[in-house]
PLY file of the C-alpha trace (Angstrom):
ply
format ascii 1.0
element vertex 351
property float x
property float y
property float z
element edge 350
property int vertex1
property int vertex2
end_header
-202.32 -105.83 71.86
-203.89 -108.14 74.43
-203.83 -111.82 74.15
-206.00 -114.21 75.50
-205.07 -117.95 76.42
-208.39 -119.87 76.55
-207.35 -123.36 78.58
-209.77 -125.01 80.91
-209.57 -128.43 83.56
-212.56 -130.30 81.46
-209.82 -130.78 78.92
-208.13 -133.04 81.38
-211.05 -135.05 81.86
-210.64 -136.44 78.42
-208.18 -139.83 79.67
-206.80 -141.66 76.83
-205.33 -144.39 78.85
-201.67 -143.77 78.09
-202.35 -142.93 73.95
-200.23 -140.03 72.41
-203.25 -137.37 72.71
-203.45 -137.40 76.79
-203.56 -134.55 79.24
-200.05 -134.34 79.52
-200.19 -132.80 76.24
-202.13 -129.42 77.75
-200.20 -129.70 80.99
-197.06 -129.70 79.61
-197.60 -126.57 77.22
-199.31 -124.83 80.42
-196.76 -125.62 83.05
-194.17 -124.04 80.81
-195.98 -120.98 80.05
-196.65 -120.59 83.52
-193.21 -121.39 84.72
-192.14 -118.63 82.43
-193.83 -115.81 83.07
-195.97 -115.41 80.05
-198.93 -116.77 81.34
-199.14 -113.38 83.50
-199.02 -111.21 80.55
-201.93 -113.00 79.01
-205.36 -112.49 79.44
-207.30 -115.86 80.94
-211.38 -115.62 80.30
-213.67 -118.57 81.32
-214.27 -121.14 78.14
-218.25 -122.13 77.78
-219.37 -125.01 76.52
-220.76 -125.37 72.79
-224.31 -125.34 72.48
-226.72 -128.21 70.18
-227.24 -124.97 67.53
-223.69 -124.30 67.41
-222.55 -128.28 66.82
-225.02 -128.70 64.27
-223.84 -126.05 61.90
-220.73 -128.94 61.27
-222.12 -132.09 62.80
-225.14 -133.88 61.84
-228.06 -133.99 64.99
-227.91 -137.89 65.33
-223.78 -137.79 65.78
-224.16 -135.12 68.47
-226.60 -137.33 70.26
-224.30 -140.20 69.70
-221.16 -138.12 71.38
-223.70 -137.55 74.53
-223.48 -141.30 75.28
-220.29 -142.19 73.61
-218.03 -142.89 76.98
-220.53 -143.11 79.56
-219.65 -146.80 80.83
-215.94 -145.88 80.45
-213.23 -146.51 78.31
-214.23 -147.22 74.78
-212.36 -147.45 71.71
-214.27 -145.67 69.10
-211.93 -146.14 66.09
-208.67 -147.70 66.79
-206.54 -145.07 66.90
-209.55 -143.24 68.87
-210.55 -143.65 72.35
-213.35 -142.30 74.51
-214.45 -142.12 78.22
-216.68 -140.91 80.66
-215.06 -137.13 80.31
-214.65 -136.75 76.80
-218.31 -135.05 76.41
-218.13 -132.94 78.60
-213.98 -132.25 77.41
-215.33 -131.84 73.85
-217.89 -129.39 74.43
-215.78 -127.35 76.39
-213.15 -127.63 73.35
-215.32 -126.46 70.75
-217.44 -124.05 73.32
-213.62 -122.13 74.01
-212.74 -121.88 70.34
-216.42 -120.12 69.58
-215.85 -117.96 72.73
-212.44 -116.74 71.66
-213.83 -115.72 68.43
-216.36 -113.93 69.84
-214.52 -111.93 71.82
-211.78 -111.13 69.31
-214.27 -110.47 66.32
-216.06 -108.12 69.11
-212.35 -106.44 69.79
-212.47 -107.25 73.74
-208.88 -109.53 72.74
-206.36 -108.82 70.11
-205.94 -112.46 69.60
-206.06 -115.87 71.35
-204.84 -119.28 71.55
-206.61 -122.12 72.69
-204.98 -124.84 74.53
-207.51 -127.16 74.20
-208.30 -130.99 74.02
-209.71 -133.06 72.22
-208.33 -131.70 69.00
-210.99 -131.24 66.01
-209.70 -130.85 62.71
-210.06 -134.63 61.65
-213.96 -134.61 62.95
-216.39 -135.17 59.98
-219.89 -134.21 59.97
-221.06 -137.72 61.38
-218.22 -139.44 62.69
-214.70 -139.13 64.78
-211.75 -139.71 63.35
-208.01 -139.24 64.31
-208.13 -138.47 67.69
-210.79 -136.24 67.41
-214.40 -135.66 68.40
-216.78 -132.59 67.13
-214.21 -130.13 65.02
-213.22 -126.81 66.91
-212.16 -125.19 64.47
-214.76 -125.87 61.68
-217.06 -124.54 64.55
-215.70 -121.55 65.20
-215.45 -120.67 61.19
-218.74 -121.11 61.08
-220.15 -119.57 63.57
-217.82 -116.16 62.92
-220.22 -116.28 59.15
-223.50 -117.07 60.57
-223.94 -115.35 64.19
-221.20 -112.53 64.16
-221.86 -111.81 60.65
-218.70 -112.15 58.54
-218.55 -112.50 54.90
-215.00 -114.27 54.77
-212.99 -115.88 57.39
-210.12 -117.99 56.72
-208.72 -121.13 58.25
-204.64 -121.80 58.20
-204.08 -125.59 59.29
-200.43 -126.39 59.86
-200.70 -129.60 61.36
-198.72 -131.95 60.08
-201.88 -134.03 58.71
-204.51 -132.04 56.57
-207.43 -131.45 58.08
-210.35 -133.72 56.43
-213.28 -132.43 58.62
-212.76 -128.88 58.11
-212.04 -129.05 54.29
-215.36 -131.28 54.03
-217.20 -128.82 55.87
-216.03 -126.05 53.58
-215.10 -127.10 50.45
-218.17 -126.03 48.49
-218.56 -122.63 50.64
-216.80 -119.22 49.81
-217.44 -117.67 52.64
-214.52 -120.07 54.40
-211.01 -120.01 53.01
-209.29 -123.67 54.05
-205.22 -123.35 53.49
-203.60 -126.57 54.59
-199.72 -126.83 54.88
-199.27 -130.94 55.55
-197.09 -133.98 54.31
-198.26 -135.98 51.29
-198.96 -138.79 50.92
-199.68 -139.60 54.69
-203.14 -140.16 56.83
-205.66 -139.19 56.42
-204.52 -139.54 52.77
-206.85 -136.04 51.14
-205.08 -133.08 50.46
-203.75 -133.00 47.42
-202.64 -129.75 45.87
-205.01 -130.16 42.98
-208.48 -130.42 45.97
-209.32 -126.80 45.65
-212.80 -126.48 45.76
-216.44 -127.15 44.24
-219.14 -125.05 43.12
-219.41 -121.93 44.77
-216.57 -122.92 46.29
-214.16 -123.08 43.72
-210.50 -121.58 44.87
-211.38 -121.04 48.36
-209.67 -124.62 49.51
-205.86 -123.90 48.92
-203.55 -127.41 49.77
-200.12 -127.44 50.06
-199.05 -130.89 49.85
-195.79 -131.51 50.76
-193.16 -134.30 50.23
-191.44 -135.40 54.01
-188.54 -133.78 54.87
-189.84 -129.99 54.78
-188.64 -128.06 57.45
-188.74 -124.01 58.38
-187.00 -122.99 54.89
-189.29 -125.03 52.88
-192.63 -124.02 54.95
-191.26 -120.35 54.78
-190.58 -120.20 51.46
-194.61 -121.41 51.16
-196.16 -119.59 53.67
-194.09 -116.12 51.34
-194.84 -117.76 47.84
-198.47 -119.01 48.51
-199.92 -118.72 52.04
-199.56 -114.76 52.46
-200.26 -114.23 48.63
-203.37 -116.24 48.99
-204.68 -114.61 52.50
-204.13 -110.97 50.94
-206.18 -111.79 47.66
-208.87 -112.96 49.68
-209.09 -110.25 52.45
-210.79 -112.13 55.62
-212.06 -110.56 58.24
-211.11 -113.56 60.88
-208.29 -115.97 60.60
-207.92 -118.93 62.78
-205.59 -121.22 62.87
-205.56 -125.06 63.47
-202.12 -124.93 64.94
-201.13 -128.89 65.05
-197.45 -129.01 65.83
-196.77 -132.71 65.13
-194.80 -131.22 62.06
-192.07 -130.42 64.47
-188.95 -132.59 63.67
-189.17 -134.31 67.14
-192.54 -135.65 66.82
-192.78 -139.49 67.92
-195.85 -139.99 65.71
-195.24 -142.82 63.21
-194.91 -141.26 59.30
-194.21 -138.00 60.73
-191.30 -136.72 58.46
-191.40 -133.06 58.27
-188.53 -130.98 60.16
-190.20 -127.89 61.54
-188.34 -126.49 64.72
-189.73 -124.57 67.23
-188.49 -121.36 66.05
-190.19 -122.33 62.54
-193.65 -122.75 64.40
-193.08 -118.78 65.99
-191.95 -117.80 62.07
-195.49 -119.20 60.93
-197.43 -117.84 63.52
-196.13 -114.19 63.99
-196.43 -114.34 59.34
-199.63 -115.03 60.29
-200.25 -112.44 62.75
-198.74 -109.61 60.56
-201.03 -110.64 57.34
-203.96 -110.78 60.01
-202.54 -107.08 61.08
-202.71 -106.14 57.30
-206.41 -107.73 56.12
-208.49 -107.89 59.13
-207.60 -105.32 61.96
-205.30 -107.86 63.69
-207.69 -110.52 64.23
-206.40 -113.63 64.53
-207.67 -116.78 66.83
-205.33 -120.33 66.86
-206.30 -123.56 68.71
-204.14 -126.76 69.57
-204.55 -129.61 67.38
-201.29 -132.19 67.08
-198.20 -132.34 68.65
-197.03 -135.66 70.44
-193.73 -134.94 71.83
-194.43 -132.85 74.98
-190.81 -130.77 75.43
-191.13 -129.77 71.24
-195.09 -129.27 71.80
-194.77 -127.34 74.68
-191.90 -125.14 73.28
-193.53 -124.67 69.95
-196.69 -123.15 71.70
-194.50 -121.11 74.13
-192.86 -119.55 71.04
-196.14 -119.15 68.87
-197.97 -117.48 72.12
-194.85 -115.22 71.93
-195.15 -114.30 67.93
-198.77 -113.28 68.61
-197.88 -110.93 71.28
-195.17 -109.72 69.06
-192.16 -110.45 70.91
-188.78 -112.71 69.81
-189.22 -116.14 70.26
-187.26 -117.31 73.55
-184.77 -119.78 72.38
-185.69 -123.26 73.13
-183.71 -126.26 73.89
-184.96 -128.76 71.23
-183.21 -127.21 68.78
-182.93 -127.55 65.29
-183.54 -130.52 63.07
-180.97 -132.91 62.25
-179.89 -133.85 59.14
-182.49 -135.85 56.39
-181.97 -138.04 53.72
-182.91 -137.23 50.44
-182.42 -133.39 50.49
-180.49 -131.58 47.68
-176.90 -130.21 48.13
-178.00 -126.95 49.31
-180.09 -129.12 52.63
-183.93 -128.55 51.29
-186.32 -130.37 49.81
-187.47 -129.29 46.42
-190.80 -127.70 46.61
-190.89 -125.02 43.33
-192.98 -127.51 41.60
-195.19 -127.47 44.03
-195.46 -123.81 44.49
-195.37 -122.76 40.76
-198.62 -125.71 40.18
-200.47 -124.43 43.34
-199.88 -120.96 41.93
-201.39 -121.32 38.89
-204.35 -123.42 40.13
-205.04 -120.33 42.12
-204.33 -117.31 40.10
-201.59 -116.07 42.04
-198.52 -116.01 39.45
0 1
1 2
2 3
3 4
4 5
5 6
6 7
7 8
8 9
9 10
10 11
11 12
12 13
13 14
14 15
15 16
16 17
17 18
18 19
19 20
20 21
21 22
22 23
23 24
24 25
25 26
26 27
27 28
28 29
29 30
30 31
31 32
32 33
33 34
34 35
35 36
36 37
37 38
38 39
39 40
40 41
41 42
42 43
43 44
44 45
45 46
46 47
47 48
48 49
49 50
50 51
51 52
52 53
53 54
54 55
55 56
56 57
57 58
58 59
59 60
60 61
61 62
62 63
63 64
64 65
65 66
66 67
67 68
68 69
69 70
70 71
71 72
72 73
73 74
74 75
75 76
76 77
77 78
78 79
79 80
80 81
81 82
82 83
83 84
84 85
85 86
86 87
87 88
88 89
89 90
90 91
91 92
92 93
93 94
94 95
95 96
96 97
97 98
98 99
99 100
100 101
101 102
102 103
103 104
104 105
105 106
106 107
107 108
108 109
109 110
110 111
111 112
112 113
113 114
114 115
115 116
116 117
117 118
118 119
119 120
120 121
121 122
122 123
123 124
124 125
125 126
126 127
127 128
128 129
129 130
130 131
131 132
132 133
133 134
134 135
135 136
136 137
137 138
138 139
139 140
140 141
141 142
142 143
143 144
144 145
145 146
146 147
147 148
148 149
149 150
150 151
151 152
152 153
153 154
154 155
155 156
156 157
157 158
158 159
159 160
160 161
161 162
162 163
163 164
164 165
165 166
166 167
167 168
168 169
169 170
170 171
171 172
172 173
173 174
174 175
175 176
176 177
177 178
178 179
179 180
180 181
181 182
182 183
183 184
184 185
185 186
186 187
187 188
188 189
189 190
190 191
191 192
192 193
193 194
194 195
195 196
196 197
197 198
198 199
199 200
200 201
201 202
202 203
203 204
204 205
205 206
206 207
207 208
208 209
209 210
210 211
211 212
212 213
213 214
214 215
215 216
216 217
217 218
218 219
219 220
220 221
221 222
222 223
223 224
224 225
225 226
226 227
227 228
228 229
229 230
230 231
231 232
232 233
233 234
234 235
235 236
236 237
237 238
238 239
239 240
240 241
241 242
242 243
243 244
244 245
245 246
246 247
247 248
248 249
249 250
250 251
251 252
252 253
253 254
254 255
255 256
256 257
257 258
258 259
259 260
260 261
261 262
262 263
263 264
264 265
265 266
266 267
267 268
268 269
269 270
270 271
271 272
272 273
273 274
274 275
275 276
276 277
277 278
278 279
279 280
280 281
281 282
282 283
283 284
284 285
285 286
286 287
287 288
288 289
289 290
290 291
291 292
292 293
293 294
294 295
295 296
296 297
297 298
298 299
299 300
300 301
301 302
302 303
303 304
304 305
305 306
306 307
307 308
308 309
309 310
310 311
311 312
312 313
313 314
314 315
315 316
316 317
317 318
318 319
319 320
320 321
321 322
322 323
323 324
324 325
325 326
326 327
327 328
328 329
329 330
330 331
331 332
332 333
333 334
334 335
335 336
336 337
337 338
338 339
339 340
340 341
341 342
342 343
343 344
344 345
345 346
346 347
347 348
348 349
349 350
């Protein structure tokens, strides 16, 4: 099965002055994959920009013109914990245009799968506004698009950041024709999520949130991806998944709040479960894009190893290792999460 990796220069014209979300995020996950061989195994199309018709299907007309201008006398702090400048247009469209363009071309069979190392991330975006580092929502896009150009009836999104993705739950939450499973700590920002959001209207059942206390790490987001996330994927049968891979859940993450204890290896676990449903419900089709991860060596690793999964190899072992110890966890070293799985379970039909 052929994998693509989707990665362009624009994304490095998005400069964040020295914030956590900089180029050295993309550079760092690309030098390694290069350095490693893997990069020669994959395939490496061209990424196009989004069009107006394709932003419009998430963002409202006047925020798209507003992103046009948004950095064009240079730096600019949008929100506080959200900067823009003269390349973040252009990096943004690009963004968005490569997640739509890997979809295409694994929907049309031409790829197995793909992963998108792209910047800015997206999953935070709302319909008229930035938020959390991010500028039109990739993802959201792509989901989108898959239903009304190339025709699918269900696609599913799997978000695994370590923050739940606001934007793309908005965008979906009263559609069935987009299934939005979030895996994320709770209570943290953006502060929506919880396990009991599951849809409106026509919607109803098709948003699935796993809200989880700090201190998870690969046994507790194993035992919900088995319990939950695979359950919930089967019963629902898309025909696309992508994935919001965010990989600020990893236990090295400098982000402030960021208490989850994911390792590298856990990442590759998640990704290649992912893969195998995706083998299972919709011919192998499976698309994931970059969204968080802030500490470069775990980020970079943690790609490495999920690049890996989807080609269906071991994960190399990496050098970050596993997490240390937490407070707080119960004699046998997890965090308690039946309750959560037995309520989310019921919400959702699946005992």
């Amino acid at each position: 099965m052929s994998i693509a990796l989707y990665y362009d220069p624009l994304f490095l014209g998005h400069e964040t002055l020295g914030h956590p979300e900089s180029a050295d995020r993309v550079l760092a996950c690309l030098r390694l994959i290069e350095d490693s061989g893997l990069g020669a195994r994959l395939e490496r199309p061209e990424c196009r920009d989004a069009s107006e018709t394709e932003l419009v299907r998430i963002h409202t007309p006047s925020y798209v013109e507003r992103m046009e201008v948004v950095g064009e006398h240079g730096a600019n702090w949008v929100l506080p914990d959200t900067i823009a400048n003269t390349g973040t247009y252009a990096a943004a469209l690009r963004a968005a245009g490569a997640c739509l363009g890997a979809t295409e071309a694994v929907v049309a069979g031409t790829y197995g799968g793909a992963f998108c190392l792209v910047r800015p991330p997206g999953h935070h975006a709302v319909a008229d506004a930035p938020m959390g580092f991010c500028f039109f929502n990739n993802v959201a896009i792509a989901a989108r698009h898959a239903v009304v150009e190339l025709g699918l009836e269900r696609v599913a999104v799997v978000d695994i950041d370590i923050h739940q993705g606001n934007g793309t739950q908005d965008a979906f939450y009263e559609d069935p024709s987009v299934l939005y499973v979030s895996t994320h700590q709770y209570p943290y920002y953006p502060g929506t999520g919880h396990w009991r959001e599951h849809g409106a209207g026509d919607g109803l059942g098709t948003t699935l949130n796993l809200s989880m206390p700090a201190g998870c790490g690969d046994a507790e987001y194993g035992r919900v991806f088995e319990a939950v996330i695979a359950p919930k994927l089967r019963a629902y049968a898309p025909q696309l998944i992508l994935v919001s891979a965010g990989y600020d859940a990893h236990h090295a993450d400098p982000i402030d709040g960021a208490e989850m204890r994911l390792s590298c290896d856990g990442y590759a676990s998640l990704m290649a479960g992912l893969r195998d449903v995706a083998g299972e419900v919709c011919e192998g089709r499976i698309v994931a894009a970059l969204e968080g991860g802030y500490d470069l060596r775990a980020l970079s690793w943690s790609v490495r190893n999920s690049i890996e999964a989807l080609l269906g190899e071991t994960a190399t072992p990496d050098p970050v290792g596993a997490a240390p110890s937490f407070d707080g966890l119960r004699g046998n070293g997890r965090v308690d999460i039946e309750p959560l799985i037995e309520a989310v379970r019921g919400l959702h039909g699946l005992t």
